[in-house]
C-alpha positions, 0 to 999 in steps of 0.5 A, a space after each residue: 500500500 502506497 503512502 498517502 499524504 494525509 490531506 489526500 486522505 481526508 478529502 477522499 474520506 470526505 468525498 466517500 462520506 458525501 457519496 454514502 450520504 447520497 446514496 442513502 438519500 435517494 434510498 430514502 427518496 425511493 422508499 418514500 415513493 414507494 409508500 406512496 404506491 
């Protein structure tokens, strides 16, 4: 495994965060929707 400087690491961290938070929103989104039905 590669050395990563700590900045690149934190902001992978965060970019990651960001698409899990996403993820689980539309995941919500669709389960609203499908309340709906």
């Amino acid at each position: 495994m590669e050395m990563v400087t700590l900045p690149e690491l934190e902001e992978t961290l965060e970019s990651w965060k960001k698409k899990k938070k996403q993820k689980r929103k539309k995941k919500e989104q669709e389960e609203k929707e499908e309340d709906e039905h």
